[in-house]
NUSE-674993 format. One line per 5 residues: number of its first residue (from 1); their letters; for each residue y, x, z of N, C-alpha, C, O. Coordinates in pm, whole numbers. Atoms other than C-alpha are relative to their C-alpha. Example, Ala and Ser with C-alpha at 12.3 -4.5 7.8 and 13.67 -1.06 7.14 Angstrom:
! residues 2
1> AS> -119 89 0 -450 1230 780 120 90 0 118 194 66; -119 -82 -6 -106 1367 714 109 -77 73 220 -26 90
END
This chain:
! residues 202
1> XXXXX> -99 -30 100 1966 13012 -15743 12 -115 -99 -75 -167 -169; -12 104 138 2109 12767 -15969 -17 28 -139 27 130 -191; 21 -78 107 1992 12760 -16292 35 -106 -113 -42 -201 -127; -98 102 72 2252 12566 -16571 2 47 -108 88 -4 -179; 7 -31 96 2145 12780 -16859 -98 -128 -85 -65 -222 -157
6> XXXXX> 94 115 81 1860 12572 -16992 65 -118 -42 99 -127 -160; -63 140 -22 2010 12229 -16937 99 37 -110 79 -7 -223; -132 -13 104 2331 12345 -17131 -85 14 -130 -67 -72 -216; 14 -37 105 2137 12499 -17390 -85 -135 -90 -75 -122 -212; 58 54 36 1907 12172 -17464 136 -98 -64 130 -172 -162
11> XXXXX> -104 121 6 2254 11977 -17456 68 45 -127 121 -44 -194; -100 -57 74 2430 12202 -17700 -43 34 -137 31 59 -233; 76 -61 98 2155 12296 -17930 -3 -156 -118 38 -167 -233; -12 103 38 2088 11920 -17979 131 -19 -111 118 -31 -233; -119 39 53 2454 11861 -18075 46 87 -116 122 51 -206
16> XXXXX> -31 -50 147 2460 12145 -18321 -165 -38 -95 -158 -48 -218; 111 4 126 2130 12096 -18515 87 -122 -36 156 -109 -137; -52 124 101 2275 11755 -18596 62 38 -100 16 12 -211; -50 -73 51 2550 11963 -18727 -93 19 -188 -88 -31 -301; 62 -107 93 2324 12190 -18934 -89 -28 -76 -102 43 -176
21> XXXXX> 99 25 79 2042 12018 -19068 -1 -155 -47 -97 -232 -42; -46 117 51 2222 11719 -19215 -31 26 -143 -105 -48 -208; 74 31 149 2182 11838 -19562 -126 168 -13 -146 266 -85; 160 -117 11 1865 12082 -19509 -127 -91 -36 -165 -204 -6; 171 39 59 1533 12031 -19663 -71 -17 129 -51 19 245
26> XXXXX> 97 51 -147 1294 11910 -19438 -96 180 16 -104 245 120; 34 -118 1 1124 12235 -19515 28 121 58 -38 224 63; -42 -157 -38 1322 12478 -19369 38 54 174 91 -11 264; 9 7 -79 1304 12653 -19115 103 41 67 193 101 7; -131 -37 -79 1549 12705 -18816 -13 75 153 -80 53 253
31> XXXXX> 29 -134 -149 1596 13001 -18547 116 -28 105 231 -28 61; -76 12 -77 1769 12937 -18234 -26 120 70 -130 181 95; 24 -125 -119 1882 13208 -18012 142 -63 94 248 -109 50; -99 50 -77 2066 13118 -17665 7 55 117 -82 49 201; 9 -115 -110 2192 13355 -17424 116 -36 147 229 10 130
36> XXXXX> -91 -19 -89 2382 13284 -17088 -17 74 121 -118 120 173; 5 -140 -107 2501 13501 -16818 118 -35 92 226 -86 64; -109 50 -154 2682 13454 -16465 53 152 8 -40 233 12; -79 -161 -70 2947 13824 -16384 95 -60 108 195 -132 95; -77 14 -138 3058 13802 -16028 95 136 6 52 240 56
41> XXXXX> -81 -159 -5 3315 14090 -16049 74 29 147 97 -55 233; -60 -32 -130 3476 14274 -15768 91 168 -22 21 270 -18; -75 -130 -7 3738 14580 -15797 82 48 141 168 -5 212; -94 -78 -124 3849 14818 -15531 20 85 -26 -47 146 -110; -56 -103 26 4064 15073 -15499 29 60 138 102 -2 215
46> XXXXX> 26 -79 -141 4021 15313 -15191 107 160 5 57 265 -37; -95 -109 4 4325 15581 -15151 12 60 138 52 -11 231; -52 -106 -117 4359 15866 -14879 95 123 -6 100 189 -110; -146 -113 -3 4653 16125 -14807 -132 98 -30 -252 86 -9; 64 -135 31 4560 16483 -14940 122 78 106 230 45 155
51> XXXXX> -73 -113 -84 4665 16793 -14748 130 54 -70 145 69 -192; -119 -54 72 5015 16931 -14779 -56 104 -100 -164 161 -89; 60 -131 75 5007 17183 -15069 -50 -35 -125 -15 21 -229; 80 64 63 4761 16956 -15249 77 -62 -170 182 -126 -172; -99 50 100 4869 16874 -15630 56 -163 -31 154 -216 -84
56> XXXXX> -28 165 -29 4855 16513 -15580 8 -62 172 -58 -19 266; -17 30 -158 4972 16322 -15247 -108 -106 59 -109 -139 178; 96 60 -14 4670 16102 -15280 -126 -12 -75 -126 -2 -197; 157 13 86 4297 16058 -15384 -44 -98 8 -65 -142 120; 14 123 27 4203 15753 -15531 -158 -28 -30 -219 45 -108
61> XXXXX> 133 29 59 3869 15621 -15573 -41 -164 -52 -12 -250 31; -5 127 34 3780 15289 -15765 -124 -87 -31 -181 -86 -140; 157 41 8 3471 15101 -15721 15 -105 -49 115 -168 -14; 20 148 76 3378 14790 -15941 -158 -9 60 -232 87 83; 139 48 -48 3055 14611 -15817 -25 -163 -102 35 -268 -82
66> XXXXX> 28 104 74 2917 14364 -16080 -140 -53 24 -239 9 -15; 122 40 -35 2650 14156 -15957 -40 -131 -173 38 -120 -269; 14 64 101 2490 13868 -16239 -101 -64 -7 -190 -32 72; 123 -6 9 2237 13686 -16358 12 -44 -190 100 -105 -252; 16 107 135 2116 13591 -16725 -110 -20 -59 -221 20 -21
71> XXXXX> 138 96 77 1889 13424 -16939 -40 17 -157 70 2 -210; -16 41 113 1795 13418 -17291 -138 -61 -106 -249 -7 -112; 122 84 48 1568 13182 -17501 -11 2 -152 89 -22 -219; -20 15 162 1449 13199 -17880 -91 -105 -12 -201 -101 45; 19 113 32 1388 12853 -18016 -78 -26 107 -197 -54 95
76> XXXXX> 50 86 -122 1325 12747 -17667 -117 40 87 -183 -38 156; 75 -81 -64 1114 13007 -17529 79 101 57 165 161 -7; -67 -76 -82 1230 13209 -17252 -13 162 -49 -130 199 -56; 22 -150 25 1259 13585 -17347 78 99 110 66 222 113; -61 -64 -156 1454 13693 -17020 70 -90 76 128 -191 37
81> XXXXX> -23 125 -113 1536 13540 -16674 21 125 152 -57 135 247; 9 -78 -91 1657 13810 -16450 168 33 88 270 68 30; -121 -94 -100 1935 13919 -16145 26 145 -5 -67 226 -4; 9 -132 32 2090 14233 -16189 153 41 95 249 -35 109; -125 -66 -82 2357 14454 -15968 19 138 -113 -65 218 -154
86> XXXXX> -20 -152 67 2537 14731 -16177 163 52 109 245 -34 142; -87 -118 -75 2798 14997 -15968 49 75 -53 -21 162 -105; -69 -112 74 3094 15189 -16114 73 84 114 140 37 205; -90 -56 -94 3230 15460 -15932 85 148 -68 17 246 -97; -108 -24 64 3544 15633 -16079 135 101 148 190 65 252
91> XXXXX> -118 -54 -160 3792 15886 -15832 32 104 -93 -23 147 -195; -64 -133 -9 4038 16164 -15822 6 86 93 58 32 191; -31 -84 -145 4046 16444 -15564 94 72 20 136 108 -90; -109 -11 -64 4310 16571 -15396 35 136 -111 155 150 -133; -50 -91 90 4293 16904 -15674 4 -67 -71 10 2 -173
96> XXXXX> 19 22 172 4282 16648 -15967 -132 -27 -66 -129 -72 -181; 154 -55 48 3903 16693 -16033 -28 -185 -49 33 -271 14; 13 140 29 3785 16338 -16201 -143 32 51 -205 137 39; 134 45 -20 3467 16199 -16062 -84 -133 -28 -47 -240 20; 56 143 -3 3210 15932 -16168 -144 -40 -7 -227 49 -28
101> XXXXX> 141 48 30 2899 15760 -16195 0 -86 53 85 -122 135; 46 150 -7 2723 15449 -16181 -128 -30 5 -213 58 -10; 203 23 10 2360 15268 -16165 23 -152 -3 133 -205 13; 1 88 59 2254 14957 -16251 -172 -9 49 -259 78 46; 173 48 -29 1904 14758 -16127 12 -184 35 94 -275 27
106> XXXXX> 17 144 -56 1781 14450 -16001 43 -31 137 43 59 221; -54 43 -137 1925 14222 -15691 -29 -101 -28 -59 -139 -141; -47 148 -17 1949 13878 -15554 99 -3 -41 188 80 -25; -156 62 22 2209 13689 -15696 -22 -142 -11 -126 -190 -57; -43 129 -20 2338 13343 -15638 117 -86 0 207 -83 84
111> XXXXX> -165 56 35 2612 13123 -15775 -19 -123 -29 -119 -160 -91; -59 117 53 2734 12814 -15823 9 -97 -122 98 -41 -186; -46 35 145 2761 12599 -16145 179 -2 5 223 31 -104; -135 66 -50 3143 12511 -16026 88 130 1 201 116 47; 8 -125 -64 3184 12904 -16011 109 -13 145 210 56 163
116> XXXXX> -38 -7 -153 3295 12826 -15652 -25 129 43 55 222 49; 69 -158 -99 3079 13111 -15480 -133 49 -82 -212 -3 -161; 104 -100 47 2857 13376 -15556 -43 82 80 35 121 166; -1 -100 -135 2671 13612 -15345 -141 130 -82 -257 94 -104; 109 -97 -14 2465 13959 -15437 -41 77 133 15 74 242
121> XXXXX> 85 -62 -129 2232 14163 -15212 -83 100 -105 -151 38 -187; 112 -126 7 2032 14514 -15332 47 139 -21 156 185 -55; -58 -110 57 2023 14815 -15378 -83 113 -145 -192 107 -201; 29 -94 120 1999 15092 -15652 66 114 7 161 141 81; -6 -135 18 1994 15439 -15776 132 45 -110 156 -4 -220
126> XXXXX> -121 -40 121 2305 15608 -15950 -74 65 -117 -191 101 -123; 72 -133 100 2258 15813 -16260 33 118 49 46 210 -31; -72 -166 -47 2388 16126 -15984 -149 -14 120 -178 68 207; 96 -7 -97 2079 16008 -15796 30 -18 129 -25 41 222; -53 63 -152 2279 15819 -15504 -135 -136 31 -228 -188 -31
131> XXXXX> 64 149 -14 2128 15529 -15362 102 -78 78 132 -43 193; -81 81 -20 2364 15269 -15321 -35 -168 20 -89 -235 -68; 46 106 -38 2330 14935 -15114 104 -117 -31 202 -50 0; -99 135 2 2568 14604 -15171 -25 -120 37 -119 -191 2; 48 167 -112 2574 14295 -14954 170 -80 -54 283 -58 -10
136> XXXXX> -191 99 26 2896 14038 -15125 -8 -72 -50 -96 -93 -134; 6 98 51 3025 13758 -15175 143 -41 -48 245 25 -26; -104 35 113 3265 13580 -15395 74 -151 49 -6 -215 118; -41 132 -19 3471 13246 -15341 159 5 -95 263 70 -100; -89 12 99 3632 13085 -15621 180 -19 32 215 -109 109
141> XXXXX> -162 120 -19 4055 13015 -15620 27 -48 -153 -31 -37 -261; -43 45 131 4241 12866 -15854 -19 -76 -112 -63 -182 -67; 66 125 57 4163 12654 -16161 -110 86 -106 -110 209 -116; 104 -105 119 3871 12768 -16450 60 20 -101 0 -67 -164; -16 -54 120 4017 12884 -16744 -114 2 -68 -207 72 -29
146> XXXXX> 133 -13 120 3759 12799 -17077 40 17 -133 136 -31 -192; -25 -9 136 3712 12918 -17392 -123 -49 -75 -236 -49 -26; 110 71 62 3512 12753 -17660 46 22 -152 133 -26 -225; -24 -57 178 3493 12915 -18001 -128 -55 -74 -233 -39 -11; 92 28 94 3263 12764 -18306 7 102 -122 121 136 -155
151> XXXXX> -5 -97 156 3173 13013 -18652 -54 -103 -5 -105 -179 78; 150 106 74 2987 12806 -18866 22 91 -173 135 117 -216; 8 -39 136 2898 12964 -19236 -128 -39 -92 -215 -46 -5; 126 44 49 2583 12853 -19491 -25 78 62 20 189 89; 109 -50 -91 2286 12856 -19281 20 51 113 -70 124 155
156> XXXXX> -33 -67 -181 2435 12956 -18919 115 -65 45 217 -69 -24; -93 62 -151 2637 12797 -18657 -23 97 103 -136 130 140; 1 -68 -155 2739 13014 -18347 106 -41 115 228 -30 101; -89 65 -85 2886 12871 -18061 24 103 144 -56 190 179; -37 -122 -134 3020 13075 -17744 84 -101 44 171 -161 -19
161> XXXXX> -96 67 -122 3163 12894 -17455 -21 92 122 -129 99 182; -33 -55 -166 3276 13103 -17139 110 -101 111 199 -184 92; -125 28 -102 3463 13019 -16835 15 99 93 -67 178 140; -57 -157 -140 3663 13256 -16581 69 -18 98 182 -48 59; -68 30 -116 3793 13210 -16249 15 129 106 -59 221 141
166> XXXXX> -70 -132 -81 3991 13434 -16035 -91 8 162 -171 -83 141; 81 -14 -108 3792 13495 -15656 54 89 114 159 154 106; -52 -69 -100 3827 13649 -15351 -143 68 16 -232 -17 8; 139 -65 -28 3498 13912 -15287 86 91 136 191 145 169; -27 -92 -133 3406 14043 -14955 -179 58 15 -288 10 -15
171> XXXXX> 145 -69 5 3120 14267 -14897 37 128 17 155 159 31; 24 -133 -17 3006 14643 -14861 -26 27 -85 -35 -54 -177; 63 -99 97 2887 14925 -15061 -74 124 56 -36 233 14; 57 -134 -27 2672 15180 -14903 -16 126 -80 -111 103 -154; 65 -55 63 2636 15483 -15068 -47 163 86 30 238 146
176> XXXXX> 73 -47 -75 2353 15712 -14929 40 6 174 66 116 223; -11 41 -92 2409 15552 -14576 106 39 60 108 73 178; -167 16 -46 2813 15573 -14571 86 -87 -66 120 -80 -184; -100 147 109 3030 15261 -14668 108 90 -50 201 159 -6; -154 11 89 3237 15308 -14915 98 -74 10 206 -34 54
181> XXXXX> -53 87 -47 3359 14989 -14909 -20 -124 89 -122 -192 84; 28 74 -132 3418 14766 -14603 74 -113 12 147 -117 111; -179 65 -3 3672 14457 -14692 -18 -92 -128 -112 -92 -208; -27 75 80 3779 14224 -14900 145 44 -108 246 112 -87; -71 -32 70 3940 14216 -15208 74 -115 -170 6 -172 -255
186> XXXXX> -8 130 62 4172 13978 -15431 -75 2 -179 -135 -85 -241; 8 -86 102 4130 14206 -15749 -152 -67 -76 -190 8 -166; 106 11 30 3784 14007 -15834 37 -174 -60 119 -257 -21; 30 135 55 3670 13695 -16080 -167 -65 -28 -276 -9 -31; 160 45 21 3377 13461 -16146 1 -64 -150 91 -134 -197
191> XXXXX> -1 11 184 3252 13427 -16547 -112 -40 -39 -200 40 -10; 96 34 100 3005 13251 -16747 38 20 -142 152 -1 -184; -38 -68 105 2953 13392 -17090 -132 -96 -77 -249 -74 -44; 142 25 23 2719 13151 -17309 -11 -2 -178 81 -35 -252; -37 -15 137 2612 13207 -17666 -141 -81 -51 -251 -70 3
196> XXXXX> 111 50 32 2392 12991 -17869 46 23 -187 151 2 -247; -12 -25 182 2330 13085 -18279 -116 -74 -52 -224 -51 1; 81 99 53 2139 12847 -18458 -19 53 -181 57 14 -270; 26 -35 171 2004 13007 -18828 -92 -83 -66 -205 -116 -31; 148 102 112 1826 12792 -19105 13 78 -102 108 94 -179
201> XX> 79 -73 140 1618 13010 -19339 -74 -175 -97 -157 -263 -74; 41 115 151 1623 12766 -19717 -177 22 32 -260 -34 -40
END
């Protein structure tokens, strides 16, 4: 797995302390906190005919599969470093009836700096007590779209830079040993989200 949190954060941290502790006392002290995070997204939408009679002519069901990974460091000590798969599942049935739930655990995940490609693998437990498997992968189109916002106020600088790119995901979804989904889908993007806050206590 590539790992482009650190590196950024030594590059970025650098460039704001300069910033920040131009007119600070040598005395004082300063708190860094720096958090980034990879979301491989994926939306589907799964529709079947209902029986004549039925109040609606179709039942929709809408699965999101968010695979990820992230990081986060205070003044340069790691305080998390983990892959994670979370599962939404969202439907209507052919009377109307809304249905949902979701779960959320640990997986492989693997991406790109370039967000080219991405790929999760595991499985996990719903909160309905499913067990749900996911094997997918991601491939970037299009160009990155970035955003890069600065606060700065006495004593704090916060910087946030993301980028987002549109994707193509293909993969499964088991849930308790029947695919849900089997296919590809355009409806998916690839996102880095990175936040670094830099505080000086006088």
């Amino acid at each position: 797995m590539a790992r482009t949190g650190s590196l950024r954060s030594r590059t970025l941290v650098i460039a704001l302390l300069g910033a920040l502790l131009v007119p600070a006392s040598a005395s004082a002290a300063v708190e860094i906190f720096h958090r980034f995070e990879v979301d491989a997204i994926a939306n589907y939408t799964i529709t079947e005919d209902c029986p004549d009679g039925s109040p609606v002519e179709t039942a929709e069901t809408l699965v999101t599969v968010i695979g990820g990974h992230e990081e986060e460091f205070e003044s340069g000590v790691p305080t998390l470093d983990s892959d994670f798969l979370t599962v939404l599942i969202r439907s209507f049935d052919c009377a109307g009836n809304f249905f949902g739930d979701r779960g959320s655990g640990s997986a492989d995940f693997a991406f790109s700096p370039s967000l080219q490609e991405a790929t999760v693998s595991g499985t996990i437990t719903t909160r309905d007590d499913r067990s749900l498997t996911v094997d997918m992968s991601w491939v970037g189109t299009g160009p990155i779209e970035e955003t890069n916002n600065i606060t700065k106020f006495p004593g704090f600088i916060g910087h946030f830079k993301g980028k987002e790119r549109d994707a193509v995901a293909t993969g499964s979804v088991i849930v308790d040993g029947e695919a849900l989904v089997d296919g590809s889908t355009t409806n998916a993007r690839l996102e880095t989200l990175e936040d670094t806050n830099i505080r000086l206590d006088p």
